[in-house]
C-alpha positions in Angstrom: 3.5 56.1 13.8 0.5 55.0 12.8 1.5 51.1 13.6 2.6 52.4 16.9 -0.8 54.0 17.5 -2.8 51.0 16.8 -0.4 48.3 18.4 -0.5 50.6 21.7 -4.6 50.7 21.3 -4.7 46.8 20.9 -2.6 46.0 24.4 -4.3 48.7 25.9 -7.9 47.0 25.2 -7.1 43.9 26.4 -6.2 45.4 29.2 -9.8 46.8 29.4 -11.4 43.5 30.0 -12.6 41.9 32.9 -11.9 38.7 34.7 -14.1 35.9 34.4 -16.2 35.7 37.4 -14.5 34.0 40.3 -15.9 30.4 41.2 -17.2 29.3 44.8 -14.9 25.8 43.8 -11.5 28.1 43.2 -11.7 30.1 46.4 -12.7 26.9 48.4 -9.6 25.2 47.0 -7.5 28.1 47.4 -8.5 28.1 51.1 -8.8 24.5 51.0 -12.4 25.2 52.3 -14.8 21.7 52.7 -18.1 23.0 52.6 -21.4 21.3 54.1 -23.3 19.9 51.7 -25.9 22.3 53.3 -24.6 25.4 52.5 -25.5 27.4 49.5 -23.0 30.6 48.2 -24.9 33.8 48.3 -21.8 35.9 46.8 -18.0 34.7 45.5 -15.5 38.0 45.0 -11.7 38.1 43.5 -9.4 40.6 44.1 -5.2 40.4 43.1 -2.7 42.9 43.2 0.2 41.7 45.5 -1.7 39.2 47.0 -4.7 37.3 46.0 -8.2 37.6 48.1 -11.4 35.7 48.0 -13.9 36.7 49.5 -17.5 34.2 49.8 -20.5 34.4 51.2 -23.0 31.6 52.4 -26.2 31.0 53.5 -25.4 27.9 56.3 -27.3 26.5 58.9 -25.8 27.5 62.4 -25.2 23.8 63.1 -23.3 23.2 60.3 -20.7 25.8 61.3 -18.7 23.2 63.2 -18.7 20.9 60.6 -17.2 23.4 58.1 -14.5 24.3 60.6 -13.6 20.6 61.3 -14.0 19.8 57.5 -11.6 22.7 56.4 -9.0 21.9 59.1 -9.7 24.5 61.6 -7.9 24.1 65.4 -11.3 23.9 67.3 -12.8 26.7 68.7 -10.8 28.6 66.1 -12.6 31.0 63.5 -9.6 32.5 62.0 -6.3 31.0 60.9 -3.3 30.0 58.5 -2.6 26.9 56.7 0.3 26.0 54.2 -2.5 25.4 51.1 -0.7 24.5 47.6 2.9 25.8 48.6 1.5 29.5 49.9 0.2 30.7 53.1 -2.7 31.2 53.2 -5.1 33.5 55.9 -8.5 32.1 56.5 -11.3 34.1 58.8 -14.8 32.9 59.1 -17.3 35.3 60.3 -21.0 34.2 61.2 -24.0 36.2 61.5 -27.2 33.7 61.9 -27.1 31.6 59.1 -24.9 34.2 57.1 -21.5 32.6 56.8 -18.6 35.2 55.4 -15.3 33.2 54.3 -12.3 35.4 53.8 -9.5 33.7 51.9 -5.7 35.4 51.6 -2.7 35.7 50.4 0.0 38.3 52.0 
């Protein structure tokens, strides 16, 4: 019983720990997201359950908005699509408040 005990207390602390810290480069290749050598990431998020969700943030010069449409593939004059990125679909809005640049990235 005791065995028992501890094995249980060993799976359920690794269970405990937390993901590594999501990096700007991952969710721009899961997106397949060509940024502007301008832009600087404010914030980078990770979420996965069923599907997997990026969520980043950018500080980006209004001007360069184009650019990181055109760059990442966009249909112009389109902010929010879906591409086939690494054999998955994958959701892409871009939202832009001033120089604020908000990139989600999904799975579903």
């Amino acid at each position: 019983m005791k065995t028992l005990l501890a094995v249980l207390a060993l799976l359920l602390a690794g269970c405990a720990t937390t993901p590594d810290t999501p990096s700007p480069e991952d969710a721009f290749r899961f997106g397949g997201i060509s940024m502007p050598s301008s832009g600087k990431v404010l914030e980078t998020r990770y979420d996965r359950g069923i599907d997997a969700r990026y969520v980043v943030v950018l500080a980006l010069p209004a001007e360069d908005v184009p650019e990181l449409l055109e760059a990442s593939h966009f249909a112009p004059g389109v902010m929010e699509d879906d591409q086939l990125i690494g054999g998955r679909r994958v959701y892409r809005k871009v939202t832009v408040d001033g120089t604020t640049v908000r990139l989600e990235l999904f799975t579903t």
